[in-house]
Wavefront OBJ file of the C-alpha trace (Angstrom):
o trace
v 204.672 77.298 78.898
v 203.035 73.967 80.066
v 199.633 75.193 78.095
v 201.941 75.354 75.394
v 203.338 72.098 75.633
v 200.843 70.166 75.943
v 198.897 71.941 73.390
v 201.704 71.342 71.099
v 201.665 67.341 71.659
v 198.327 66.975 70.411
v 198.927 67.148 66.497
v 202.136 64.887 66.928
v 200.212 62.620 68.986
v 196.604 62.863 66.264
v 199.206 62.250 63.502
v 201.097 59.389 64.736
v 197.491 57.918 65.111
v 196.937 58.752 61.229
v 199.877 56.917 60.629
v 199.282 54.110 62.130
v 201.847 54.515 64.933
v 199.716 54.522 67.731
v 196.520 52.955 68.385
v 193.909 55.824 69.574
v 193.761 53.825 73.052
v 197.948 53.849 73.306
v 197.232 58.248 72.042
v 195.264 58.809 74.934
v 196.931 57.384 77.449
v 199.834 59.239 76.108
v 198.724 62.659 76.167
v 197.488 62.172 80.061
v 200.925 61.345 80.581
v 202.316 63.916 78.823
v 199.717 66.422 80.763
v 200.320 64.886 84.040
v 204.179 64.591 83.307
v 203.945 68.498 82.936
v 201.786 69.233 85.517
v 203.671 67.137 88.599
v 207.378 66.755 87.508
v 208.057 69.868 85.356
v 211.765 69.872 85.332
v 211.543 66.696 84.115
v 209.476 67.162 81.617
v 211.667 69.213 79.773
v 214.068 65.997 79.376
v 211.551 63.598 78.410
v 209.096 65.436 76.004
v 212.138 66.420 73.566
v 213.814 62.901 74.275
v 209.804 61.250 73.144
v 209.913 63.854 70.055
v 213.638 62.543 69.294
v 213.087 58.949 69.215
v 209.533 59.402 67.506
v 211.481 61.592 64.490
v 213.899 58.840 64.352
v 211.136 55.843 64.103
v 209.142 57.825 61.417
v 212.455 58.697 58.945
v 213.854 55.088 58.891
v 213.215 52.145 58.170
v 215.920 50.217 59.132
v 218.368 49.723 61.451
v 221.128 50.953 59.249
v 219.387 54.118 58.633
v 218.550 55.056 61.666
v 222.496 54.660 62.369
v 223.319 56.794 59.578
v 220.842 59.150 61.033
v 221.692 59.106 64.795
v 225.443 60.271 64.058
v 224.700 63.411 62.953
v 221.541 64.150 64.841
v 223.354 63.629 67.924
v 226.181 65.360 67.138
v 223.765 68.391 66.489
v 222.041 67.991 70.023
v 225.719 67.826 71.624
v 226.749 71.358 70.016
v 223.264 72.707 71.085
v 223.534 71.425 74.742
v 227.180 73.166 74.718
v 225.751 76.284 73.424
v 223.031 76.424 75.712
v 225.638 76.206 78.521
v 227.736 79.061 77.803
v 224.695 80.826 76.783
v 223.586 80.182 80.840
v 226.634 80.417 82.105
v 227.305 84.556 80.903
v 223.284 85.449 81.308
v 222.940 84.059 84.504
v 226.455 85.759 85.710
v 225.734 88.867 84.359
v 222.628 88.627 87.025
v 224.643 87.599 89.705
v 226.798 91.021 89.239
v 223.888 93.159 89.016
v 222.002 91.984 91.751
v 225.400 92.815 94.410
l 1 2 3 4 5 6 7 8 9 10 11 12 13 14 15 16 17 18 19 20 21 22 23 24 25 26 27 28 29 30 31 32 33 34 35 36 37 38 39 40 41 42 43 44 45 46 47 48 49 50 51 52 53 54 55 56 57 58 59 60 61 62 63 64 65 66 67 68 69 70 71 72 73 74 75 76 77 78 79 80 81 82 83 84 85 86 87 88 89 90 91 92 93 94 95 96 97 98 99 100 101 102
């Protein structure tokens, strides 16, 4: 899973570069913190890798501050529902291993 991640930030990271986002100084120093992000706090990571992704969508599909409003609303209205299924989703899986393991 960390392999995965961090071979996953490389083409967002290579194309922000393309784009003109990021300077190929401001990439690198990026993907060592991304690697040593994963590597040393890995519960964190999971936060702050999809919050980077988030906010790097947003910057890339607007191009104004009104936009991104309009945008935001629904967006986190989607991650809301998700976070809520994910819960329940934990809450029965992980119960039905409590049971079994008594």
């Amino acid at each position: 899973m960390r392999l995965l991640t961090i071979i996953a930030t490389i083409p967002v990271t290579l194309t922000l570069v393309q784009r003109g986002v990021l300077t190929p100084e401001q990439a690198a120093f990026v993907l060592v913190a991304i690697i040593v992000s994963v590597i040393v706090v890995q519960k964190a990571s999971r936060v702050i890798l999809p919050t980077f992704a988030f906010a790097i969508f947003l910057t890339n599909n607007t191009s104004n501050s009104s936009e991104l409003l309009q945008l935001l609303a629904p967006l986190l209205a989607l991650v809301l529902c998700l976070v809520g299924i994910y819960i329940m989703l934990r809450g029965v899986f992980i119960g039905t291993q409590k049971k079994e393991r008594h």
